[in-house]
Structure formats: structure tokens, C-alpha cells
C-alpha positions as CSV (number, residue, x, y, z in Angstrom):
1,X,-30.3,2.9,-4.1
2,X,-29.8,2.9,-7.9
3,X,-28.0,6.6,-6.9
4,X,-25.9,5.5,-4.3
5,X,-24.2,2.9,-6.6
6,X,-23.8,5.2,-9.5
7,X,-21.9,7.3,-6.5
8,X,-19.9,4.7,-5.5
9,X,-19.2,3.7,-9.1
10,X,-17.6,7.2,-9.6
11,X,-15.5,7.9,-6.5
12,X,-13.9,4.9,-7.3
13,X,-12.8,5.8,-11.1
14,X,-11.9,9.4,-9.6
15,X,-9.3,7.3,-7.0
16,X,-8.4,4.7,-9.8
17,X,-9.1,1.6,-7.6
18,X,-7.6,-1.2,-8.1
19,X,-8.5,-4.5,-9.1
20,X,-5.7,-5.7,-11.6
21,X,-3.3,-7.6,-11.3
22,X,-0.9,-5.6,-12.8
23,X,0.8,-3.0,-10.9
24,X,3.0,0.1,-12.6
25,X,5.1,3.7,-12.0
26,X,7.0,5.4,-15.1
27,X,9.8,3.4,-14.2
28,X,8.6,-0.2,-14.1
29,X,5.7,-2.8,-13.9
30,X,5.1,-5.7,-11.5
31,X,2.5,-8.1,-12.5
32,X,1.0,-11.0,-9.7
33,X,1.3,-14.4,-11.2
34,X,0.2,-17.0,-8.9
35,X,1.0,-18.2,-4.9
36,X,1.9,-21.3,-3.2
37,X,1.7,-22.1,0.4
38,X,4.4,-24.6,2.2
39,X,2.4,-26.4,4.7
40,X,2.8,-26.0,8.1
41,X,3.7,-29.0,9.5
42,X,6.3,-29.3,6.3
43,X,9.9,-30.8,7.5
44,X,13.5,-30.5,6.0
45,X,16.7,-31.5,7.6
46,X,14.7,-32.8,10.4
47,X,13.7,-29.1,10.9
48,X,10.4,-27.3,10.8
49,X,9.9,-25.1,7.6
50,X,9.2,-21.9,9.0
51,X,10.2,-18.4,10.3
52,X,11.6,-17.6,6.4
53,X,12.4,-14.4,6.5
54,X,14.8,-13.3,4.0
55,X,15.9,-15.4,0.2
56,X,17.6,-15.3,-2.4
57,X,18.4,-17.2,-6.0
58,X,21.0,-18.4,-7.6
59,X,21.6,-20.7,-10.2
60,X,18.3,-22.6,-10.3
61,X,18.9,-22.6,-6.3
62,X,16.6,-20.4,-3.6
63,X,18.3,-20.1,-0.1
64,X,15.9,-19.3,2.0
65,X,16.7,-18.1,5.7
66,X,15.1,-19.0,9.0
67,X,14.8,-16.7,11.7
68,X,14.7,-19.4,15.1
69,X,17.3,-18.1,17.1
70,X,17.6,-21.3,19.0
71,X,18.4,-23.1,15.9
72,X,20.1,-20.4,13.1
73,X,20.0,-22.0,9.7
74,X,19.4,-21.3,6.0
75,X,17.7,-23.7,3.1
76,X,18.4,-24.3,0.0
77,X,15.1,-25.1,-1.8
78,X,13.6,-25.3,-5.3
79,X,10.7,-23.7,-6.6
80,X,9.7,-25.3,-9.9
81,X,8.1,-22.6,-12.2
82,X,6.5,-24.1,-15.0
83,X,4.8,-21.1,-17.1
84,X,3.2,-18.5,-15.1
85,X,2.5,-20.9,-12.1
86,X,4.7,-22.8,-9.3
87,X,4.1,-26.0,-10.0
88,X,5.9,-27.5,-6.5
89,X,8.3,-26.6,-3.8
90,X,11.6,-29.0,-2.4
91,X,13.8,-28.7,-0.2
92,X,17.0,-30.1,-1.5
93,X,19.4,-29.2,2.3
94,X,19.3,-27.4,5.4
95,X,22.6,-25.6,6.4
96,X,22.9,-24.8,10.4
97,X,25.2,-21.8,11.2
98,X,27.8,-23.2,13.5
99,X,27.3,-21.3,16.5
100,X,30.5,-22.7,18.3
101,X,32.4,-20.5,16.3
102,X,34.0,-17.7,19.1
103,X,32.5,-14.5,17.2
104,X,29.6,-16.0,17.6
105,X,29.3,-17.8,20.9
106,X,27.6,-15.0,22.7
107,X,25.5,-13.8,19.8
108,X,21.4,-13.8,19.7
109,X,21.0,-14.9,15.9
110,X,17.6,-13.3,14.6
111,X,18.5,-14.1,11.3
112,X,16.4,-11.7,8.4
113,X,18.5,-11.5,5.5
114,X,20.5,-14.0,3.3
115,X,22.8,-12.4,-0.1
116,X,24.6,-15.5,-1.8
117,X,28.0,-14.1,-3.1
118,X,28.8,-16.3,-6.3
119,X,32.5,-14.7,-6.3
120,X,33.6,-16.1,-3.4
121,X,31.2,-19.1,-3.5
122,X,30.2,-17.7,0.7
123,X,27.4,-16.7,2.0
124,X,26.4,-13.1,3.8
125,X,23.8,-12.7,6.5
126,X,21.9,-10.6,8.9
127,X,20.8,-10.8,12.3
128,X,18.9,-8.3,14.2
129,X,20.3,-9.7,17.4
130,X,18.5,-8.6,20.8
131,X,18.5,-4.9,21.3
132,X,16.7,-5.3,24.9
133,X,19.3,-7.8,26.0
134,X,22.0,-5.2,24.8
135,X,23.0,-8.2,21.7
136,X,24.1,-6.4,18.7
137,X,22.3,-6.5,14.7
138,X,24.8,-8.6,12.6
139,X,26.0,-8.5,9.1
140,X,28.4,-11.6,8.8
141,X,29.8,-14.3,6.3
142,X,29.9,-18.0,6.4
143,X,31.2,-20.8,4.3
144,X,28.7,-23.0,2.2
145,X,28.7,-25.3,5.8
146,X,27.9,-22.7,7.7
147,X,31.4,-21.6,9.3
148,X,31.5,-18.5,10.5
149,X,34.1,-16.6,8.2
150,X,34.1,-12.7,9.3
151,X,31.5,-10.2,10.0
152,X,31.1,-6.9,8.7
153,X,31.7,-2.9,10.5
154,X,28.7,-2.3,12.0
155,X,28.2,1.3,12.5
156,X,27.9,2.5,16.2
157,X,24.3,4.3,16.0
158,X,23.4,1.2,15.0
159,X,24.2,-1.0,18.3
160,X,22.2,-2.0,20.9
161,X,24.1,0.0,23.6
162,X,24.6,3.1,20.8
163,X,22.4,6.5,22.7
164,X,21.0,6.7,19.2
165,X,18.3,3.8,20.5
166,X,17.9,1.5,18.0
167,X,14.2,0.0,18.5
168,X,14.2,-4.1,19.5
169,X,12.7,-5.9,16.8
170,X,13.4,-3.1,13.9
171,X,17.1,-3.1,13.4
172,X,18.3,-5.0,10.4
173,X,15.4,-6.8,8.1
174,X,16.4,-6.0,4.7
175,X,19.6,-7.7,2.7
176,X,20.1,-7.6,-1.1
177,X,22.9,-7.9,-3.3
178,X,23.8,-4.0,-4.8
179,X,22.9,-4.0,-8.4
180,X,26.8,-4.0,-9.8
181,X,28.1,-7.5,-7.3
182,X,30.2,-5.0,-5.7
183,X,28.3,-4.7,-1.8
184,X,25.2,-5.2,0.1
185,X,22.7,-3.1,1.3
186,X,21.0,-3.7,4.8
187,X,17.2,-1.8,5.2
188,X,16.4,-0.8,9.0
189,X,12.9,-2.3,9.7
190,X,12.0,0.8,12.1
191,X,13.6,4.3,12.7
192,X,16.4,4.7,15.6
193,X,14.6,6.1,18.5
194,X,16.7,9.4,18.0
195,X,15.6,9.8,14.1
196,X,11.4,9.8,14.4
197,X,9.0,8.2,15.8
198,X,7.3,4.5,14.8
199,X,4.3,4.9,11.9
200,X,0.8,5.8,13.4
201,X,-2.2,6.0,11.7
202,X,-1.5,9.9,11.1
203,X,1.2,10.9,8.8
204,X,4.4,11.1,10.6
205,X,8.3,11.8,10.2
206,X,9.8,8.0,10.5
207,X,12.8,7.9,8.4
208,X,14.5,4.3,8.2
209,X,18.3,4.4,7.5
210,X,19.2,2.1,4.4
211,X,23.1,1.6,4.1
212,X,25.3,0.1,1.6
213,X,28.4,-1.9,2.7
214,X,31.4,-2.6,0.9
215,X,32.3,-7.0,0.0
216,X,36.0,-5.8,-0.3
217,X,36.2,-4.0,3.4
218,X,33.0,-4.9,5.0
219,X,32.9,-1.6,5.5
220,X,29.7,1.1,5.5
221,X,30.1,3.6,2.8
222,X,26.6,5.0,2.1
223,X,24.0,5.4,3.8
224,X,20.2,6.7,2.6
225,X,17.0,8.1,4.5
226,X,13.9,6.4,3.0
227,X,10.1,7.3,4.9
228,X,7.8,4.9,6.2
229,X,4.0,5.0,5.4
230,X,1.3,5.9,7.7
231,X,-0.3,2.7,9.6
232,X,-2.7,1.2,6.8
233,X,-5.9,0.2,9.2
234,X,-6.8,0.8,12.3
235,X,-5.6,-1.6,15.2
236,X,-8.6,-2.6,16.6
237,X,-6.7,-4.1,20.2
238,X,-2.8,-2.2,21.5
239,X,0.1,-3.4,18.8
240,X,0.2,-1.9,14.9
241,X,3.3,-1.4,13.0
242,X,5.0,-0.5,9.5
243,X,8.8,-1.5,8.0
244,X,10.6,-2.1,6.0
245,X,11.1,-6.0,5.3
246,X,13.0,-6.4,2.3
247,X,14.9,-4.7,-0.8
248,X,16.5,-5.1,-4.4
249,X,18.3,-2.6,-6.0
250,X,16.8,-3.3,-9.6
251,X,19.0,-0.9,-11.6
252,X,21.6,2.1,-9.9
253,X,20.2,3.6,-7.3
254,X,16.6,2.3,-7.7
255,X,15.3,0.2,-5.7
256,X,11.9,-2.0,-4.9
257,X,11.2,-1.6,-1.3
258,X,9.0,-4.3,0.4
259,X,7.2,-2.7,3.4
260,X,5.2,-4.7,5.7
261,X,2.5,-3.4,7.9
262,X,0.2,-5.0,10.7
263,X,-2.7,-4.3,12.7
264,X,-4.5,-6.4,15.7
265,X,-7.9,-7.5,15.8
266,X,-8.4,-8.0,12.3
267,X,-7.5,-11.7,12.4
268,X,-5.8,-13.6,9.6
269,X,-6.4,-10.3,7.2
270,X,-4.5,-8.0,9.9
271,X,-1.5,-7.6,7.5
272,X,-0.8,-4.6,4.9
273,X,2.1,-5.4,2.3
274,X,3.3,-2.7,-0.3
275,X,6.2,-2.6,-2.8
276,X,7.3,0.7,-3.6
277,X,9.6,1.8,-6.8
278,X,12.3,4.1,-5.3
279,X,14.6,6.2,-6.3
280,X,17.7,7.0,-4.2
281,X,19.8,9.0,-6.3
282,X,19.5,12.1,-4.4
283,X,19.3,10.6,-1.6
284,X,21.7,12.6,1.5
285,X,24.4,10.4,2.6
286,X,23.3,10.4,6.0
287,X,25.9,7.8,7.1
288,X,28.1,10.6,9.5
289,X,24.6,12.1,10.5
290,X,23.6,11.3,14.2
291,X,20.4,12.5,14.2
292,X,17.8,12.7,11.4
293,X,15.0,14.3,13.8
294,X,16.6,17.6,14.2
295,X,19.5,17.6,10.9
296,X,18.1,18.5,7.5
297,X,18.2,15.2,5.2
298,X,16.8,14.3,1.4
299,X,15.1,10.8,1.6
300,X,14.9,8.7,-1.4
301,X,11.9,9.1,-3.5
302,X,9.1,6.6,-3.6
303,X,6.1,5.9,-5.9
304,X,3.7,2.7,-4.6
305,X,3.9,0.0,-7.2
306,X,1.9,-2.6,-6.2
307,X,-0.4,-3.4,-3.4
308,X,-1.1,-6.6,-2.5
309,X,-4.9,-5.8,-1.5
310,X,-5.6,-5.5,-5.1
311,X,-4.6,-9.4,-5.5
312,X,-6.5,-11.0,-2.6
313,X,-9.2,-12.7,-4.4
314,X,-6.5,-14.3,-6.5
315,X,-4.3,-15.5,-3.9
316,X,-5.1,-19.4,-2.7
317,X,-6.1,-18.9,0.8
318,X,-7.5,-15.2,0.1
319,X,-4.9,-13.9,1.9
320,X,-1.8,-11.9,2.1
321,X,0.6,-13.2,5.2
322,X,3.8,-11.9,7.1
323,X,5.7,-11.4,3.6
324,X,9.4,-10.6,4.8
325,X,11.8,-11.4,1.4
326,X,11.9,-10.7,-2.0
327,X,14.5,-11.8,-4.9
328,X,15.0,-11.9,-8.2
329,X,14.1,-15.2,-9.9
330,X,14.9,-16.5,-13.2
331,X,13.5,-15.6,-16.4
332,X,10.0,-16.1,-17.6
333,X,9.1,-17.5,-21.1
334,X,8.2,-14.4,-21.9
335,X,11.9,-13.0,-21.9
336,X,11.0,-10.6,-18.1
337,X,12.2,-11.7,-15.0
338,X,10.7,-13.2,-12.1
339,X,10.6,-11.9,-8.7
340,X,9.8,-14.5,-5.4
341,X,8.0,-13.1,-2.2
342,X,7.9,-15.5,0.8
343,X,6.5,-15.1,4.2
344,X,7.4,-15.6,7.5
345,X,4.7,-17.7,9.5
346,X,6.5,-17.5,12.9
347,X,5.7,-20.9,13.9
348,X,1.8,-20.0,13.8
349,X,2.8,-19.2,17.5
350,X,1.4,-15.9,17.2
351,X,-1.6,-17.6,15.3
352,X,-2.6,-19.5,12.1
353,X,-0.4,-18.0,9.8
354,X,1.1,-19.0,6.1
355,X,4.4,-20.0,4.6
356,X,3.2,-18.0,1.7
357,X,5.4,-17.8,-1.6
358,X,4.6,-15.3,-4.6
359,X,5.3,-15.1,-7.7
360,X,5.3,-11.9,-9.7
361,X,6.7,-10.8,-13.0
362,X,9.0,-7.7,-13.4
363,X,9.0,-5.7,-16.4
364,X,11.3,-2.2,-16.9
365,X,9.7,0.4,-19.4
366,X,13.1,2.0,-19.9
């Protein structure tokens, strides 16, 4: 017995497993802090706090995005940070997209993503609308009310009726701000039918398309291939997937991107999240290419940064949820900045699930 241990004890130090909570690649170190989980039956607006799917910060303020198509709305919370902990969690407003609006009146809202754009004081979101009731993805911007202002070009692969095939529930999950104030990018959750296949537990060819769009125009001007990881555990009944969730483009062309995985039959500790340092720099501009199963591309290149498996013992309820956003938050007494995970729970109508929010710290090495 005493053998097997010693064993054990060594293939883990050849592998390097993990326990910290500190979390590193050349480029950069993310460090778990603490969690806090919104209860379920918590209320703002006279709304149910759920379905939070994408956030951002600004200014002391988190607006945080709610994915309930019957009832499209964003909120604008506070997460009060004292140290290395969150102390508490308010909800100061609730802002309900005004659906009457005429670009929007046949729209499905499957709101994902949420920018705040401090120059002109508006907000930009994204929907992945309804591919299999032929409902388009969405990148659009309203007033602080929640007016519709104008949407953005969406390009045509990208559409539900596009012969490209754009996969329901995996079109656009990821919004951040681009690292100069100057655009947006939007993250595919899942490849277009046409450019690979979903992630199984065998390594497979399933590039996501991540594009950058213009504030000025609205317009798509870049566009970058970036590979999904193999399914993490083995789905023990018929449904497993991999995406992408979120993104922030920490420096030019580098990016943390947040992907999300999930298998049945494992219960509450079903879900896989990872954040990987990438860098796109060499990334092909694969905007004007149709078809990245048969074309020659150059994805982005990834490291794995963090895992949030190595954390679970430290988390309140022992486990990692649905996490679907990630932001920058402000500064830590330390001098580094924070970064804010938060989950989506969907209602707990899938099952008991968390409105979990994270708190890591970020720290560059260059």
C-alpha cells in the first residue's frame, strides 16, 4: 500500500498537479480570491436575479446582463470588495430593453454579452437570437433606459438562414470591450456547422470564429480562428458540450478566453470551466473565409491559465457553476487588478444551480 502511494505521489509531481490557488503562463498570473453566491430566490426591480450571463464594470458600477428572453434586461449591481473578499452584493436598478422598438419587435432576445461604452455614455449588447426559429444573433446599442439605438453589421455566415449553419444555442456568447476603446469583440460559443464539428471527448478540429467590430461603423473588420478543447469528463447520460463563454482582450491581441464545458450525470459537479491566456497576433483574418473545414487557417495560440478544479475546496458551496462572464474590476490594495466571474443559474430550471460570483486577481509579468 505504502508503494502505491509513493506511486501516486510521483505521477502527480511528473504532471505538476494542481492545488494552488494561483494560476500562471509566461505572460500573466491569475490568482482565486474568494466567491459569493446571490441567492436564488433574490429579487431586484421586481425581477428574479438570474440567467446572468455576460458583465461588465465601470466606475464602481457592474451591469450585469440577464438572458430571459421573455423579459430582456440588464442590472446595474455593486459588488463591495473589501480586501481580498466580497463583502456583499446590491442591486442598485434593473433596466428592461424596450422591445416595442420596430428593429426589435420581431426579435428573440437571448441576451449573453453586455460592453458599457463610457464615450457615448450607451450601452452595446448581444443576443444569440433563435437559430431553429430562423431569428438572427444580435449585436445592438441602447440608451441608458434601454432604447434601442442601432444594431451592428452582422456578417452573413453568421445568420440563422446563412448555408454556413450556425449551431442554435452557440452563436454569439462572448462581448468585451477591445483593449484600445476603439470596438468590440463577439466570441462564437460553438463552431458554424460548415467549420468543424462540436468538442467530443477525442481531440477534434472545432474552430470558433472570434470577430472584432468597429464602434465608429458597427462594422466587422477582423475576424480570428481560436480551437475548442476536447470534452473534459465523460457524459455519463446523452448531452456534453465545450465553448466559449466569455473574453477580455487584456493587452493587443491577447486575450483571456473563458471556456465553459459540461457533462450529464455528474450532478451539481457536471461543469468544467478553464481560462486560457491567448495570443492572437498571428491569428489568419478569416473574416472573408467561408469555410474553415476545408481552407487553411492560423488559430490563435492558447496556454491554460487557470482551472477552476484546482479551487474547488475553496469555493463556498464546493462548487464551480455555469460561469458565463468575466470583466475587469477595479484595483486591489495591492496595486493589480481585479477580475469578476459570474454564473448563469438558468432559473435552477435545469436543476439546483448557483448565481455564483468570483473574484480573482490579475497580475502581468511583462
Amino acid at each position: 500500500m505504502k508503494k502505491m502511494i509513493f506511486l501516486a505521489l510521483m505521477a502527480c509531481s511528473l504532471v505538476s498537479c494542481k492545488s494552488s490557488k494561483i494560476g500562471a503562463t509566461d505572460n500573466l498570473q491569475l490568482r482565486y480570491l474568494d466567491d459569493h453566491v446571490i441567492p436564488a430566490d433574490h429579487t431586484a426591480g421586481k425581477t428574479l436575479v438570474g440567467g446572468l450571463s455576460g458583465i461588465d464594470y465601470h466606475d464602481g458600477n457592474y451591469f450585469l446582463v440577464s438572458d430571459q428572453p421573455g423579459n430582456p434586461r440588464f442590472y446595474t449591481a455593486q459588488i463591495h470588495i473589501s480586501g481580498e473578499q466580497i463583502d456583499s452584493i446590491s442591486f442598485s436598478g434593473v433596466t428592461r430593453i424596450n422591445t416595442d422598438a420596430e428593429a426589435l419587435k420581431n426579435e428573440h432576445l437571448d441576451l449573453e454579452g453586455i460592453v458599457f461604452d463610457a464615450e457615448k455614455q450607451e450601452f452595446i449588447l448581444s443576443s444569440e437570437g433563435s437559430i431553429k426559429n430562423q431569428k438572427d444573433p444580435m449585436i445592438f446599442r441602447t440608451t441608458p433606459e434601454g432604447n434601442f439605438k442601432e444594431a451592428f453589421e452582422i456578417p452573413d455566415n453568421f445568420k440563422a438562414k446563412s448555408s454556413k449553419k450556425p449551431r442554435g444555442n452557440g452563436t454569439f456568447e462572448g462581448l468585451a470591450p477591445s483593449y484600445d476603446g476603439k470596438g468590440v469583440w463577439m466570441a462564437m460559443e460553438l463552431p458554424l456547422k460548415t467549420d468543424g464539428p462540436k468538442p467530443k471527448l477525442i481531440k477534434t478540429e472545432s474552430p470558433v470564429r472570434i470577430t472584432y467590430f468597429d464602434n465608429k461603423t458597427g462594422k466587422p473588420t477582423r475576424q480570428f480562428p481560436y480551437r475548442l478543447e476536447p470534452i473534459a469528463k465523460i457524459p455519463w447520460l446523452y448531452f456534453a458540450v465545450n465553448g466559449v463563454t466569455d473574453l477580455l482582450e487584456y493587452a493587443p491581441n491577447k486575450f483571456l478566453i473563458l471556456e465553459r464545458g459540461y457533462a450529464s450525470g455528474h450532478g451539481s459537479k457536471g461543469n468544467t470551466v478553464r481560462i486560457f491566456d491567448v495570443d492572437a497576433s498571428l491569428g489568419t483574418n478569416t473574416l472573408d473565409r467561408n469555410n474553415l473545414g476545408v481552407t487553411f487557417y492560423n488559430p490563435a495560440k492558447k496556454k491554460l491559465v487557470f482551472d477552476f478544479k484546482w479551487v474547488k475546496k475553496h469555493l463556498s458551496e464546493e462548487i464551480i457553476d455555469n460561469i458565463e462572464g468575466i470583466t475587469f474590476g477595479p484595483e486591489l490594495p495591492n496595486g493589480n487588478r481585479s477580475i469578476i466571474l459570474i454564473s448563469d443559474n438558468n432559473f435552477n430550471t435545469l436543476g439546483e444551480q448557483l448565481n455564483q460570483v468570483i473574484l480573482m486577481e490579475f497580475k502581468p509579468k511583462k
